[in-house]
C-alpha positions in Angstrom: -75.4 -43.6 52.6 -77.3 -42.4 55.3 -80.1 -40.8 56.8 -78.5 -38.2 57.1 -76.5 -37.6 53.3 -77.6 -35.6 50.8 -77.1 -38.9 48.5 -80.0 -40.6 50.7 -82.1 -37.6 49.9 -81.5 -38.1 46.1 -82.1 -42.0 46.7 -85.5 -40.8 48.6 -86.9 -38.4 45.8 -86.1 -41.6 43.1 -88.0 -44.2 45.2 -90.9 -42.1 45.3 -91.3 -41.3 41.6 -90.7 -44.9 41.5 -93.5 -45.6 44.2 -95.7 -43.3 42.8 -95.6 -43.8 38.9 -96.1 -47.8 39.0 -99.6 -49.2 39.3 -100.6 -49.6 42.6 -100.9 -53.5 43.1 -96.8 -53.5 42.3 -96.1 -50.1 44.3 -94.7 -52.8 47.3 -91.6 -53.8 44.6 -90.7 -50.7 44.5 -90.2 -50.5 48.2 -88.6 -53.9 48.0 -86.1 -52.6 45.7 -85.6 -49.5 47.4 -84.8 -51.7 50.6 -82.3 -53.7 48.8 -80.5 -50.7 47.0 -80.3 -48.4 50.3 -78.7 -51.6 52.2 -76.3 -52.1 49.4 -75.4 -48.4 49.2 -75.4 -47.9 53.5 -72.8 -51.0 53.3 -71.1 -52.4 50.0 -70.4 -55.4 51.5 -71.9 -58.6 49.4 -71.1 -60.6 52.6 -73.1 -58.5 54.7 -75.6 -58.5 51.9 -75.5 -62.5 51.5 -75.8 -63.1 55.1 -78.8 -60.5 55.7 -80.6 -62.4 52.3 -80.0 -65.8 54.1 -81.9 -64.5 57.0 -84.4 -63.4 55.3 -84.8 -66.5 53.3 -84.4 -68.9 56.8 -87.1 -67.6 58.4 -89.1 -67.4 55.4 -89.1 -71.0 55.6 -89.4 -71.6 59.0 -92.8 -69.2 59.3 -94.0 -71.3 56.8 -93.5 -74.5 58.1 -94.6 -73.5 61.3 -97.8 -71.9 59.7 -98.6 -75.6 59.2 -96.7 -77.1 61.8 -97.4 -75.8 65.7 -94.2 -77.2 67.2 -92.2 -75.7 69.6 -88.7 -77.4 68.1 -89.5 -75.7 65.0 -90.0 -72.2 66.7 -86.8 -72.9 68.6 -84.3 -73.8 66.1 -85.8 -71.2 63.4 -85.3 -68.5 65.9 -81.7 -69.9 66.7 -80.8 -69.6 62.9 -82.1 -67.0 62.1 -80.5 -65.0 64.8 -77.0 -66.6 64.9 -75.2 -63.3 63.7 -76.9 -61.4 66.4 -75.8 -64.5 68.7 -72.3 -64.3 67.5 -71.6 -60.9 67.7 -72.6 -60.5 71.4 -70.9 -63.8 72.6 -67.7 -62.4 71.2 -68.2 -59.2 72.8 -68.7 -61.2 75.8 -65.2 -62.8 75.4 -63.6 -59.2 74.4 -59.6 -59.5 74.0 -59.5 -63.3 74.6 -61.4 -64.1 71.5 -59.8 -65.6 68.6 -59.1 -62.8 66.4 -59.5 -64.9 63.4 -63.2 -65.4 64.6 -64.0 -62.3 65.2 -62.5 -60.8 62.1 -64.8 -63.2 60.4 -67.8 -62.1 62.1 -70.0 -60.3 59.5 -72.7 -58.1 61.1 -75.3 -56.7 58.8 -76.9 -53.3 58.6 -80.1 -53.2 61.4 -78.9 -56.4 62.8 -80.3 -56.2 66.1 -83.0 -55.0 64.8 -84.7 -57.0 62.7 -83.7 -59.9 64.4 -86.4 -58.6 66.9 -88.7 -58.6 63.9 -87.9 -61.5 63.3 -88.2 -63.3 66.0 -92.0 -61.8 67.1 -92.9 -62.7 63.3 -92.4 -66.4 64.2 -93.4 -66.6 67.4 -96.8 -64.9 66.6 -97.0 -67.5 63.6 -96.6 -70.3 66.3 -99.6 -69.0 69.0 -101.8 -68.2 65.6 -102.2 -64.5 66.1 -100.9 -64.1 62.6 -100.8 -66.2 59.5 -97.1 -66.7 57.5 -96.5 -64.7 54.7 -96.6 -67.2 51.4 -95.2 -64.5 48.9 -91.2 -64.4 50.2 -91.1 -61.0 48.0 -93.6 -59.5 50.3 -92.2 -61.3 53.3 -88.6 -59.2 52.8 -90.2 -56.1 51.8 -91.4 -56.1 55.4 -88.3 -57.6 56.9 -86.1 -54.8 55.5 -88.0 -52.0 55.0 -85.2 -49.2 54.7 -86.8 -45.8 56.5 -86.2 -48.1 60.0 -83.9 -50.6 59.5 -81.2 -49.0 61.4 -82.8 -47.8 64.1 -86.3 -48.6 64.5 -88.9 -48.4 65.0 -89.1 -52.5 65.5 -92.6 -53.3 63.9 -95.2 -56.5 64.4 -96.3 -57.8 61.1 -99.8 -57.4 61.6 -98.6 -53.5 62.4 -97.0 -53.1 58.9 -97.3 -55.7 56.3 -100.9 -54.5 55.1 -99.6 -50.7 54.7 -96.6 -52.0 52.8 -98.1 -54.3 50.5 -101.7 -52.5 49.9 -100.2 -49.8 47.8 -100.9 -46.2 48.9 -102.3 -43.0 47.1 -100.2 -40.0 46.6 -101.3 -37.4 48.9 -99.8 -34.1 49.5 -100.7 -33.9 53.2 -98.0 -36.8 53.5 -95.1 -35.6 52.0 -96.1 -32.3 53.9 -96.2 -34.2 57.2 -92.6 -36.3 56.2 -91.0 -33.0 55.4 -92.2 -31.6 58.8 -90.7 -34.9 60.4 -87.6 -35.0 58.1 -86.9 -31.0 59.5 -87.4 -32.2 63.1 -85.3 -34.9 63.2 -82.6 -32.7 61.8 -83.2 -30.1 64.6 -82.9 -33.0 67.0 -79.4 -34.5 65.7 -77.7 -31.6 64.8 -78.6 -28.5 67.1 -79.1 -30.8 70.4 -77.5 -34.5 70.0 -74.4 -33.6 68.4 -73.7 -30.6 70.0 -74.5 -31.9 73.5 -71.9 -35.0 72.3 -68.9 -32.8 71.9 -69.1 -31.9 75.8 -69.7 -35.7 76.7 -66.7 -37.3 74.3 -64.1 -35.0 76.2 -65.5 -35.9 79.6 -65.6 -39.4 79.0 -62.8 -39.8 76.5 -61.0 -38.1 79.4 -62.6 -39.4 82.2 -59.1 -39.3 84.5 -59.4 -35.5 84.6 -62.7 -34.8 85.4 -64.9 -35.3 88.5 -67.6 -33.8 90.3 -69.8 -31.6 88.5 -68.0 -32.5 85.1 -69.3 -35.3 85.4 -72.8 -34.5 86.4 -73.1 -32.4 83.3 -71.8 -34.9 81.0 -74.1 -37.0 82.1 -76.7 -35.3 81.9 -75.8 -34.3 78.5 -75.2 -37.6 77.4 -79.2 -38.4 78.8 -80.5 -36.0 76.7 -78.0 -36.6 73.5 -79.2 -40.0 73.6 -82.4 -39.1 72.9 -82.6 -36.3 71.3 -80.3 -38.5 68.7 -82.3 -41.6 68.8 -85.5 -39.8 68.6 -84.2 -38.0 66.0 -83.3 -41.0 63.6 -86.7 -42.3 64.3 -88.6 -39.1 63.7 -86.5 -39.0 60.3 -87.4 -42.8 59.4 -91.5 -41.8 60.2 -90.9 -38.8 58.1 -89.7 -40.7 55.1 -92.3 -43.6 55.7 -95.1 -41.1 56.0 -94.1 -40.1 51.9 -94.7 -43.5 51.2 -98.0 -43.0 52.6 -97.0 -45.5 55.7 -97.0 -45.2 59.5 -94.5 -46.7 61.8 -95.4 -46.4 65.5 -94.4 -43.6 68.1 -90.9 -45.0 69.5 -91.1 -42.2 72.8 -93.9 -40.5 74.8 -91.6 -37.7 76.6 -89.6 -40.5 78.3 -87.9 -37.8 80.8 -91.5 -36.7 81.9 -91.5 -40.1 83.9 -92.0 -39.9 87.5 -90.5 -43.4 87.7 -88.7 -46.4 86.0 -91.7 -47.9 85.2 -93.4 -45.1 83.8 -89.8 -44.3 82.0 -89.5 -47.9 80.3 -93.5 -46.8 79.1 -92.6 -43.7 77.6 -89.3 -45.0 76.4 -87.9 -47.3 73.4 -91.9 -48.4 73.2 -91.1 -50.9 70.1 -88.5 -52.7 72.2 -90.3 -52.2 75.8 -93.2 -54.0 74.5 -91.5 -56.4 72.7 -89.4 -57.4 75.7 -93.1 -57.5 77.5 -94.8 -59.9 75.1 -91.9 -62.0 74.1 -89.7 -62.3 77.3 -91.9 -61.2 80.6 -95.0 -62.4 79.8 -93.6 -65.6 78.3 -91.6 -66.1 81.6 -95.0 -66.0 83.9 -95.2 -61.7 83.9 -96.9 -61.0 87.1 -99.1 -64.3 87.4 -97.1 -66.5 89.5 -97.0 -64.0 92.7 -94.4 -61.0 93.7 -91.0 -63.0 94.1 -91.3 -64.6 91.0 -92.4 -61.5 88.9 -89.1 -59.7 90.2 -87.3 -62.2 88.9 -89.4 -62.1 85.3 -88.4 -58.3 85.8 -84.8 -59.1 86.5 -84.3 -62.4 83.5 -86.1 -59.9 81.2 -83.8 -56.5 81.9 -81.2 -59.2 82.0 -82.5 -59.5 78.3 -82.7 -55.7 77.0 -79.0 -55.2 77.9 -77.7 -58.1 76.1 -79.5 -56.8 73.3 -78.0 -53.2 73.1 -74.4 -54.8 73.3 -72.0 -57.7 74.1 -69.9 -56.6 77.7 -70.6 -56.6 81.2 -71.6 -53.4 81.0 -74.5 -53.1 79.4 -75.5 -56.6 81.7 -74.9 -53.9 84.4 -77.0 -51.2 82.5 -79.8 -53.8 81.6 -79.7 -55.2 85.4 -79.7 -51.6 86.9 -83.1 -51.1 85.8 -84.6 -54.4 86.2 -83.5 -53.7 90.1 -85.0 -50.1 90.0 -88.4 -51.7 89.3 -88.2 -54.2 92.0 -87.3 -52.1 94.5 -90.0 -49.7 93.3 -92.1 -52.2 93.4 -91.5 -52.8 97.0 -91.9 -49.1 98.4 -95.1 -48.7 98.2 -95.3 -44.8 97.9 -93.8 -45.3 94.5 -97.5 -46.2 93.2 -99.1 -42.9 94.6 -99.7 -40.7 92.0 -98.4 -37.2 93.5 -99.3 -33.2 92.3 -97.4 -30.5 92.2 -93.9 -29.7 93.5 -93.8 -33.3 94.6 -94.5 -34.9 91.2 -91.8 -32.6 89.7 -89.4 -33.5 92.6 -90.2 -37.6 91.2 -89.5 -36.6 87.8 -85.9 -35.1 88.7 -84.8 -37.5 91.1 -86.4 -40.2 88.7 -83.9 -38.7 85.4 -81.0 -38.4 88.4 -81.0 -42.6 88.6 -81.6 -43.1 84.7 -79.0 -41.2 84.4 -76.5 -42.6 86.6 -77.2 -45.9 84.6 -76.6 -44.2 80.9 -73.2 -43.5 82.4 -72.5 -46.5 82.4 -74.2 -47.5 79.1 -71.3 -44.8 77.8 -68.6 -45.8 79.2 -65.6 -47.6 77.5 -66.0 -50.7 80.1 -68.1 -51.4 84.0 -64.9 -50.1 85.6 -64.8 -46.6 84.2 -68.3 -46.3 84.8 -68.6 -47.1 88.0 -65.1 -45.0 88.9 -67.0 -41.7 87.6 -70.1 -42.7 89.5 -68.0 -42.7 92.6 -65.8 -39.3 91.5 -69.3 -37.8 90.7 -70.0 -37.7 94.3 -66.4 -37.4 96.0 -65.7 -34.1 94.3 -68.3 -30.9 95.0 -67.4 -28.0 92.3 -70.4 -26.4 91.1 -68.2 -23.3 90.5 -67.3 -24.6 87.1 -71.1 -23.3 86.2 -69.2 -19.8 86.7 -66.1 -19.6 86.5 -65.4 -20.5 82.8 -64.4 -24.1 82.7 -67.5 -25.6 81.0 -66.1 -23.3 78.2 -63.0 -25.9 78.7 -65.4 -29.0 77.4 -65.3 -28.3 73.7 -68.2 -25.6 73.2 -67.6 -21.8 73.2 -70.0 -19.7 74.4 -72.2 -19.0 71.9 -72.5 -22.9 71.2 -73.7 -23.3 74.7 -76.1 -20.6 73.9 -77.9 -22.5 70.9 -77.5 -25.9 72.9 -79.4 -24.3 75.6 -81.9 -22.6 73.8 -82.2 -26.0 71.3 -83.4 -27.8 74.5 -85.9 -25.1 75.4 -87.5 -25.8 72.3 -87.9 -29.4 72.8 -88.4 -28.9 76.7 -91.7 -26.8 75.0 -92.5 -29.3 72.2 -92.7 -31.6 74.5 -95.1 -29.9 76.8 -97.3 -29.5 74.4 -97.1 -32.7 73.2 -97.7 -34.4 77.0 -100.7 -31.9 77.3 -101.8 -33.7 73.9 -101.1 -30.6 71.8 -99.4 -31.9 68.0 -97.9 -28.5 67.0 -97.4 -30.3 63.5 -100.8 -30.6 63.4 -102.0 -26.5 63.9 -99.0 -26.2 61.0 -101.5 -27.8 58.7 -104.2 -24.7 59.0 -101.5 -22.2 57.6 -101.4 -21.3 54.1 -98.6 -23.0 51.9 -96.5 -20.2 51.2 -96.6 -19.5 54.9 -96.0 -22.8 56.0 -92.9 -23.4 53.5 -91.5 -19.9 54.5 -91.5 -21.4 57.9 -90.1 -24.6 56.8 -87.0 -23.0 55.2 -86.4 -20.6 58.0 -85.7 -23.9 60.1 -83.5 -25.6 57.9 -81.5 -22.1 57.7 -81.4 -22.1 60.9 -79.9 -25.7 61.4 -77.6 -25.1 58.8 -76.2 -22.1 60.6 -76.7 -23.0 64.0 -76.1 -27.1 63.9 -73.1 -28.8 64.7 -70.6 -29.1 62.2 -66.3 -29.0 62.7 -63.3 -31.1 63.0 -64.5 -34.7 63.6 -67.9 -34.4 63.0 -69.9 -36.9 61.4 -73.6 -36.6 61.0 -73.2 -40.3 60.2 -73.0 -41.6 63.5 -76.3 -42.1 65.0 -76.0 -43.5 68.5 -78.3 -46.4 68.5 -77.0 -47.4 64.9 -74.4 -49.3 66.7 -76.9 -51.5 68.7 
């Protein structure tokens, strides 16, 4: 079961009733046994289960102790337990083919692993410098842990961000399950008329990397760019849409991260949860900025270093993670990088600014370093722009017709987005429309993405990118 079944749906509309019938001061146990139930049905593993309860009840323990107990030992070697699945699964990714099978096969990695490790992780540490006091109810402390509407993909919440809305016990209010269906609808657009489609052209490109170069495989990666996040920002606007029925609000995860006029301003806009988690519990930790310009690149580069680890075990994403952290410094070295530029200029930053994010999701798709970097370097050997006109994009897995909705798909969110960076909330002006209008409108878009979205031979709505992180 996923965000995406129409058995999650039916799991949805039960946990609400549930939510909603109970008296309020229990509301939060119904959310706690939602949380357990979705991450029995999403794995049916009582492994996975037993090792994701022995988390939980780990660093239970060790908030509490610390809660007493400011030691820095402590800290340490509750963080060390309570992430050694998240340890263990990147060291052996690290090792690849010559890891002991036997090891690996024994590896169990539970659902949202990487990210509520993160969770966890900020939870103690804020416990430690006293911005936060432990949780003393361990009921309460796991509804927050694995609350299911982000679990899989974030957004990654602080405590202090989410405990209170979890535990207080929220009102029924139609303007929130309007809102969560609004959010629900535009995460499905996202997924299915943009990330999947858009993934069709990028599998055969870099499934078949060998026979394609130049432009092939400057559209696949640009495609994969904006199937990445179209996809990711899909899954999250889908998990704030089903929070928001609960009467709960998880943080904005992107601000238009393609809108950036450079890396910095990308890593702003982008992944916020984790950017600013990285920030508070890696950069600033390290010395941030304080210690003078050498030593803050090298908090820059320890703390990239960091974020690629995180999205996967391999040299790769080390490359990925590293790729950035070196964009920054050298930013950070050319000074006309901090002007703030008008005009045909600032749109020139924002191209050539996606051009190098680009180059490095590349290699964040890519089976291994090596493949990546070979299409990097056939990218720019081959020049073929022809293929725009002669037919052979047609050759990549999408008709004509297909390329027609993908197109028009990303003109929609190219004008969303507008608005949104011009602070406009189109949502919002949906509000002011009567309800038979507004639910005429809503059923003419799920029409439309039933017709329209990406469905065929090997398709699985399942598969959300960052799931696998």
């Amino acid at each position: 079961m996923t965000y995406t079944s129409f058995s999650f749906y039916v799991f949805l509309v039960i946990a609400l009733l549930a939510y909603y019938i109970i008296p309020k001061a229990y509301r939060w146990l119904a959310i706690l046994l939602a949380n357990f139930c979705f991450f029995w049905f999403a794995t049916e593993s009582i492994s996975k289960m037993a090792v994701f309860v022995t988390t939980i009840v780990l660093s239970y323990g060790f908030g509490v102790i610390l809660n007493q107990k400011k030691n820095k030992a402590i800290l340490f070697i509750g963080i060390i337990l309570s992430t050694i699945p998240l340890l263990a699964d990147r060291a052996m990714a690290f090792l690849g083919d010559r890891a002991p099978k036997g090891i690996v096969d024994s590896i169990i990695i539970p659902l949202g692993l990487s990210f509520y490790s993160m969770q966890i992780i900020a939870y103690l540490v804020d416990i430690y410098k006293s911005k936060i006091e432990a949780q003393k109810n361990p009921l309460k402390y796991a509804t927050f842990i694995s609350f299911f509407p982000q679990i899989i993909q974030g957004p990654i919440p602080r405590y202090e961000q989410l405990s209170d809305q979890l535990i207080r016990g929220n009102e029924l209010k139609e303007d929130n399950i309007m809102k969560g269906i609004q959010l629900i609808i535009w995460g499905f657009f996202l997924k299915f008329m943009i990330a999947d489609k858009a993934g069709i052209v990028v599998d055969t490109v870099f499934d078949g990397y060998e026979a394609y170069h130049g432009f092939f495989v400057l559209i696949a990666g640009i495609l994969y760019s904006l199937q990445l996040y179209a996809d990711f920002l899909g899954c999250v606007t889908l998990s704030q849409g089903v929070a928001k029925m609960f009467g709960i609000e998880l943080v904005n995860n992107f601000e238009r991260p393609y809108f950036a006029d450079s890396i910095k301003d990308f890593w702003r806009r982008w992944h916020m949860s984790l950017s600013s988690w990285l920030r508070d519990y890696i950069y600033i930790p390290l010395g941030g900025n304080r210690k003078g310009a050498f030593l803050k690149n090298i908090n820059l580069l320890i703390t990239f270093l960091v974020s690629g680890i995180w999205h996967g075990g391999g040299l790769k994403y080390v490359f990925w993670g590293m790729m950035h952290g070196f964009y920054q410094v050298i930013e950070g070295l050319v000074p006309a990088f901090s002007r703030k530029f008008r005009g045909p200029a600032h749109t020139a930053r924002i191209i050539i600014n996606f051009f190098f994010v680009m180059l490095a999701w590349i290699i964040f798709r890519a089976d291994s370093l090596k493949i990546g970097l070979r299409m990097i370097y056939r990218m720019f050997t081959r020049f073929n722009p022809w293929i725009l006109f002669d037919g052979s994009i047609f050759e990549l897995g999408l008709v004509q017709k297909e390329w027609e909705v993908l197109i028009v798909s990303l003109l929609v969110l190219l004008f969303v987005s507008r608005k949104q960076e011009h602070g406009i909330v189109l949502r919002d002006r949906f509000a002011e429309y009567r309800f038979i209008f507004r639910w005429i409108i809503y059923i003419v878009a799920i029409a439309t993405i039933w017709v329209f979205g990406t469905y065929g031979l090997g398709y699985d709505a399942n598969d959300f990118i960052y799931g696998g992180f």
